[in-house]
N, C-alpha and C positions, 0 to 999 in steps of 0.2 A: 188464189188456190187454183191448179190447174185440173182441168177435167178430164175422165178419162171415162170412154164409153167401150165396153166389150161386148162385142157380139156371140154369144152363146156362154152356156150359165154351167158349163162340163168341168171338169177337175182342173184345167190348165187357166180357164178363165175367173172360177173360183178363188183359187190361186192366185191369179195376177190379183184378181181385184182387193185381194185379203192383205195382201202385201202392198199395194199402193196406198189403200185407205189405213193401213197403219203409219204410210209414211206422209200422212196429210194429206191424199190428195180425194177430189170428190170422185167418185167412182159411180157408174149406171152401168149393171149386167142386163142385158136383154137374153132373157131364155124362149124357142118358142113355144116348148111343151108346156104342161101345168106342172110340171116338178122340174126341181134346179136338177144336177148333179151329173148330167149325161150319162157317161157308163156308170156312174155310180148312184144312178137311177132305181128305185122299188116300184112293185105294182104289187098290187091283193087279186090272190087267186082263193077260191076255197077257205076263205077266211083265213089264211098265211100272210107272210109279206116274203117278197122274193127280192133276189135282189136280178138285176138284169142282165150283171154278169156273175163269174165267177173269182172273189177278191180274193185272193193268198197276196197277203202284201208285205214287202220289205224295206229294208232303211225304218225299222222300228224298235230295233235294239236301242239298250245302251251305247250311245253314242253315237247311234244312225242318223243318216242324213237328214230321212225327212222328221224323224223325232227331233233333231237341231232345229229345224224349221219350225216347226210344232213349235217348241219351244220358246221361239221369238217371236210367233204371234201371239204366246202366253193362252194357248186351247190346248193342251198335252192333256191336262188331266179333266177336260169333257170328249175324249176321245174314246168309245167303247170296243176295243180290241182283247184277244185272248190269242195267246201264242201257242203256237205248234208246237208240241212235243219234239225233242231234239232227236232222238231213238229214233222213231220212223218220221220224218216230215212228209215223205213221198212214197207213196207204194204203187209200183209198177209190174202188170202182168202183161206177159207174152202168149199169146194163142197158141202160136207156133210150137212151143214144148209147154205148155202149161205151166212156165214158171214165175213165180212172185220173187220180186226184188224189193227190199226196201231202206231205201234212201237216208242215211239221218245227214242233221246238220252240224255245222261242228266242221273246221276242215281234218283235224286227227280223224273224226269218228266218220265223215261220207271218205275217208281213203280205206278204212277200218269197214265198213260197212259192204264196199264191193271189191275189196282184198279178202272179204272172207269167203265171196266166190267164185273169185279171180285170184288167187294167192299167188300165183307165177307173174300178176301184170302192178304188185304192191308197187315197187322203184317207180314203175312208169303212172303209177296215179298220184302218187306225190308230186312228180315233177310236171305233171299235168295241172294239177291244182294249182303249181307254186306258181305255174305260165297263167293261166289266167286272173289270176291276184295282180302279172305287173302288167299287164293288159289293163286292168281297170284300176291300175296304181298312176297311170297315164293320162287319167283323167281327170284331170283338177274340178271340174264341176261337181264331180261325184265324192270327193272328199270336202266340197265347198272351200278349197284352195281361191286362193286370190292366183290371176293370171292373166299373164298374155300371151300367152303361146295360141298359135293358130291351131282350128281344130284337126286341119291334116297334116303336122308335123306332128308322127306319130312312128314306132316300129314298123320292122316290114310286117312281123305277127300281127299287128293291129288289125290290118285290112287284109287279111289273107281270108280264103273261105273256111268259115266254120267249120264242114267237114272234114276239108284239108290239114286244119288245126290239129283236130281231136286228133286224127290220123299219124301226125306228124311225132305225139305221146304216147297212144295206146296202141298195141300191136294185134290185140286180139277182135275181130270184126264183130261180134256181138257184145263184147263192151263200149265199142264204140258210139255203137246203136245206143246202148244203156245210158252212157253218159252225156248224151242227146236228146236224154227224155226230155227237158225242158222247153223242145225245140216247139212245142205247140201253143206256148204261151209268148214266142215272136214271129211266129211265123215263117222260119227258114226254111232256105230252099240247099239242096247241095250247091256247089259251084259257084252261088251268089251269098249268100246273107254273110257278111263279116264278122270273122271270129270275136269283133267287141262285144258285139250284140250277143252272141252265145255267152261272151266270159260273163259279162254285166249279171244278164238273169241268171247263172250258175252262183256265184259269185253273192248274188241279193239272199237265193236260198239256203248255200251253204252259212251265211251269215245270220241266217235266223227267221222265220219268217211268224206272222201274226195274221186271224183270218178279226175280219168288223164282228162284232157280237150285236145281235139286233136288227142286223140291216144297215150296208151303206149311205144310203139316203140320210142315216143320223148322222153321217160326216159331214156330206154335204151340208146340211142344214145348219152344220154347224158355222161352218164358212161363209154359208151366207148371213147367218143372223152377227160372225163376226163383221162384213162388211157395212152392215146396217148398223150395230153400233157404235164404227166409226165415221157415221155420218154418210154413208152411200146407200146404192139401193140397189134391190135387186129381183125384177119383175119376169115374173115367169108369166106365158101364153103370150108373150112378145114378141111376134117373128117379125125378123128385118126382112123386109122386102123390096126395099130400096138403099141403096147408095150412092151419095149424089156428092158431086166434085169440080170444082174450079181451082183451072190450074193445073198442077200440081198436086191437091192437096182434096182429101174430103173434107165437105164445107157441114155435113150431116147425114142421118139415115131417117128412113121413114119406116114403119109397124105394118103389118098387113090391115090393121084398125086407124090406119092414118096418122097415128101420133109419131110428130118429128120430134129427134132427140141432134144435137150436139155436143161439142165437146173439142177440146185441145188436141189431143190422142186417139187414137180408132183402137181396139185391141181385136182382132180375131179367132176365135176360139174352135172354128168350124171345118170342114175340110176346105182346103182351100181350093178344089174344084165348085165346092159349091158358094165359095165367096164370089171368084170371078163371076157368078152369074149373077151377082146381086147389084155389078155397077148400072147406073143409067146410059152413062155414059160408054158404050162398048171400048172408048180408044183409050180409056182412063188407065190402062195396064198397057204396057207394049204387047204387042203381040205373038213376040217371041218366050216374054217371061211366063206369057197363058198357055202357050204351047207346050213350055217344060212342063207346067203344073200339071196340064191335064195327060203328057206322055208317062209320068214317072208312075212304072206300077204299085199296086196296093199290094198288102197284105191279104191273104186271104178270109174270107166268113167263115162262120158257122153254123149248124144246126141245135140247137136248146130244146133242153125239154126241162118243165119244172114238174118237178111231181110233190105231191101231196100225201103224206105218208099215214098208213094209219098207225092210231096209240099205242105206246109199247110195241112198237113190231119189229124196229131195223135199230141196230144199233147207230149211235151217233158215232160217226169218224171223226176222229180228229185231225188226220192226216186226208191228203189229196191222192185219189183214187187214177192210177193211170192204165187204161187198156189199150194194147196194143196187137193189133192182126199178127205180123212177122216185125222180124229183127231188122230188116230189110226197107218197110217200109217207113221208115220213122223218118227221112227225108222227103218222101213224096206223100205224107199224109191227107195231101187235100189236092193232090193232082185231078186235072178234070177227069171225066168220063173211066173213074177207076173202079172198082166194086168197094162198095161201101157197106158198114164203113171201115175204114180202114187204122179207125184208131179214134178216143175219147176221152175225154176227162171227166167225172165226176167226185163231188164232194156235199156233205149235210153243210150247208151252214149253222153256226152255232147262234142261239137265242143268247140273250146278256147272262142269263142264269140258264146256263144249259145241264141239263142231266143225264141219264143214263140212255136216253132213248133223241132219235134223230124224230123229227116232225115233218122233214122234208129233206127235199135231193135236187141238185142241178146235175143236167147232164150234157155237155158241152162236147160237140163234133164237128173237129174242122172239115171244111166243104170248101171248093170251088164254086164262085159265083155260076160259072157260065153251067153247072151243074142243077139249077134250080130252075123246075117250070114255069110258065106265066101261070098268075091266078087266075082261078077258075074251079071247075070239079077235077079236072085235071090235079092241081095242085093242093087241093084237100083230101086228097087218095094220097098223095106221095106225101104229105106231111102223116099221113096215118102209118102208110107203109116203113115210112124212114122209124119214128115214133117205134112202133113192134121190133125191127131190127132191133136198135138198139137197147132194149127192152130185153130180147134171146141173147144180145150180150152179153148182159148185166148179169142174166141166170147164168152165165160160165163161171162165174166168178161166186154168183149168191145163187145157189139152187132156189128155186121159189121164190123170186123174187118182187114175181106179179105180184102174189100174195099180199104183199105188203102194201101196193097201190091205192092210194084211197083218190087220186084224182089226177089228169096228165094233161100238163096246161105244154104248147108247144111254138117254139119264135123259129124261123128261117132265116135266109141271108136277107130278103125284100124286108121284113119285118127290123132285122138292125138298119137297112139302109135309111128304113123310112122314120126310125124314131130316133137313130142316133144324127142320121144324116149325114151319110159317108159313103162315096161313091162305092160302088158293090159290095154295100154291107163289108165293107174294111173291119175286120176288129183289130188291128195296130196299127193301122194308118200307111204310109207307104211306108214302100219292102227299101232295105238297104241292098243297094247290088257292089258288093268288094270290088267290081270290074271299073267302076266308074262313083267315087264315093262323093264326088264332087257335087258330078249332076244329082245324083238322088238324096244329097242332104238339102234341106230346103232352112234357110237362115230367117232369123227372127226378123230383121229387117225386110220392107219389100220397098217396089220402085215406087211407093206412093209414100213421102219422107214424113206425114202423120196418120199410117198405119203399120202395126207391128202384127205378127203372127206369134201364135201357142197351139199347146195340146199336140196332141199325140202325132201328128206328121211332119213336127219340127225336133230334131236332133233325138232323146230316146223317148218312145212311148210306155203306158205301164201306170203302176202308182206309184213308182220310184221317178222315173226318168221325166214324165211330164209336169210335178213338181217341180223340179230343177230346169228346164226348159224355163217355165214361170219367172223363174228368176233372173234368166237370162233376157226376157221380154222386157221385165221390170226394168232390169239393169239399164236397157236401152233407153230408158225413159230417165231412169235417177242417175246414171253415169255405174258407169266399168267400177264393180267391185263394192258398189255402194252396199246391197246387201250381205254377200258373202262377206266382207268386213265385220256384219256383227253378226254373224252365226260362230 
């Protein structure tokens, strides 16, 4: 039985190892926190459970990818999700004229939904929808297609820039904006992020989207307790703090607590700026392959705040809350040294049995790293300050909305770096740039021929796309096609 040891315990690594130990093989997750699940991470604030990001997830339709998946590790139905209302999945407000837009899903009903404020732009949102449906019809991963087509034999729409895309459909400049709203759950920039990347997330939402009921961490948990019993393990407070190699090849890792583990396979679940740092050996990677890694930009952070709401006070949302400054700014949402902020997401998460009333709030604000202080009292002023902003937001939208505050727990970009562990608090891992799709896609394979890479800075990130990433990890271990064949 071959062994397979993955380093960090996050949804890609979950993944691999959930799919290996079904397919026989012995599996060891090394996580280094005390909870598995990386972004799909809880903590208790205020007697709550929070989750540490913000989950709207897709591919959990009838007949969605990752429910296919689900499905063949036989966990679908210990999975606690509730679906979003089709009517409104997204409700987006602009500062700029104080207007609410709201989004459904469905592709008749999101063409229907902003035709009925666009009536002159109906032709051109069909044909807009119908282009990014063969954009991600291109994708055989994403349909769980068997394939061998290389990833950059693709349209020239493929890799063309996102905003260029929209642009090239929609003729009206603040629908464009509109139909962009998604652009802060990957992180696009104008002129670089490739239009797949925009159709995929468009594309996941208009297809149906579902939020965890409970808290993420029960997914995860679940993942793991499936890898345990298929005979693997899966230890969290684990940190690799070594990697050691002869050869060609790593011979094992060691624990910050000393304990060496081996294995047939290495799997990497982490950013992989911060693997390179984990060799003993510095010459164990070429030099050149460390230099791509650490040049290829990230995605941008965020600002979080969890708030604590009090009883009966705020209604629960069922839909995802979007603020936006101007129409304008929906490309440069988290540009450096901008007035902030400049745009947010918030949503209630839903309890398993949720009821008429929200118990709490996430409130999610893209930022530039190089926009966050060093700690200190410096940097506990500016988390209070940011915190209030966005707080006199929140009241444009909800008069009174202090009111309802019963506690205002708050994470920065230092704060994801340091617990998810991702060069500048990354929350999608590195940026795609259209210009060069090559360099900035980063392959499951590396130059070390028994270690493979996962998670969110290989091919797409998300709770769709790093999934399927997984699979392609897997694949490299079981052979081309092996799992997509029984999905």
């Amino acid at each position: 039985m071959a062994k397979v040891l993955i380093i960090g315990g996050g949804l890609g690594g979950l993944f691999c190892g959930a799919i290996l130990a079904k397919e026989g093989l012995k599996v060891t997750v090394l996580e280094k926190n005390a909870a598995i699940g990386g972004g799909l991470q809880s903590f208790t604030r205020f007697g709550e459970v929070f989750d540490t990001g913000m989950h709207v997830v897709g591919g959990l339709q009838e007949g969605g990818n990752i429910r296919r998946l689900l499905g063949y590790l036989g966990i679908w139905d210990k999975v606690h999700i509730q679906a979003v209302p089709a009517d409104c999945a997204d409700l987006l407000y602009f500062a700029e004229d104080r207007h609410y837009y709201q989004i459904a899903s469905g592709k008749e009903q999101f063409v229907a939904s902003l035709a009925q404020e666009f009536p002159s732009e109906r032709d051109n949102l069909v044909r807009y929808v119908d282009a990014m449906y063969r954009l991600v019809e291109e994708m055989d991963l994403f349909h769980l297609r068997s394939s061998t087509r290389d990833i950059f034999s693709h349209s020239e729409e493929f890799s063309m820039a996102a905003d260029a895309f929209i642009a090239k459909y929609i003729s009206d400049e603040r629908l464009r904006s509109i139909v962009a709203y998604v652009n802060p759950l990957y992180g696009g920039r104008a002129g670089t992020t490739p239009a797949y990347i925009h159709a995929t997330i468009s594309v996941l939402h208009i297809n149906g989207l579902c939020r965890f009921a409970g808290g993420s961490q029960l997914f995860a948990e679940t993942l793991g307790d499936f890898i345990k019993e298929h005979g693997g393990e899966v230890l969290a407070s684990h940190e690799v703090q070594h990697i050691h190699t002869e050869g060609r090849n790593i011979t094992g890792v060691t624990t910050q607590d000393s304990k060496c583990f081996t294995a047939d396979y290495y799997i990497s679940d982490i950013h992989p700026c911060s693997l390179i740092n984990l060799f003993d050996d510095p010459k164990a990677l070429p030099k050149a392959y460390k230099t791509r890694l650490e040049d290829i930009p990230n995605t941008y952070s965020a600002f979080l705040i969890y708030l604590k709401l009090k009883p009966e006070s705020f209604p629960y949302l069922s839909h995802t809350g979007y603020y936006m400054q101007s129409y304008e700014g929906i490309w440069n949402i988290a540009e450096a040294n901008q007035p902030c902020p400049r745009g947010f997401l918030y949503m209630t998460p839903p309890e398993i049995q949720q009821g008429k009333y929200a118990r709490k709030m996430i409130i999610a604000a893209p930022m530039n790293w190089q926009d966050v202080p060093p700690r200190g009292k410096e940097y506990a002023n500016w988390k209070q300050e940011r915190a209030d902003l966005l707080l006199t937001r929140m009241e444009e939208m909800y008069p009174d909305f202090r009111e309802y505050v019963d506690g205002i727990n708050t994470a920065s970009p230092l704060t994801i770096r340091d617990y998810y562990g991702t060069k500048h608090g990354a929350m999608f891992g590195y940026a795609k740039d259209c210009k060069n799709l090559v360099l900035s896609q980063v392959p499951v394979a590396t130059k070390i021929p028994n270690l493979l890479l996962t998670g969110q800075c290989v091919n797409l990130h998300g709770f769709c796309g790093v999934p399927l990433t997984a699979i392609n990890t897997c694949e490299a271990i079981l052979g081309r096609n092996h799992i997509i064949s029984k999905l």
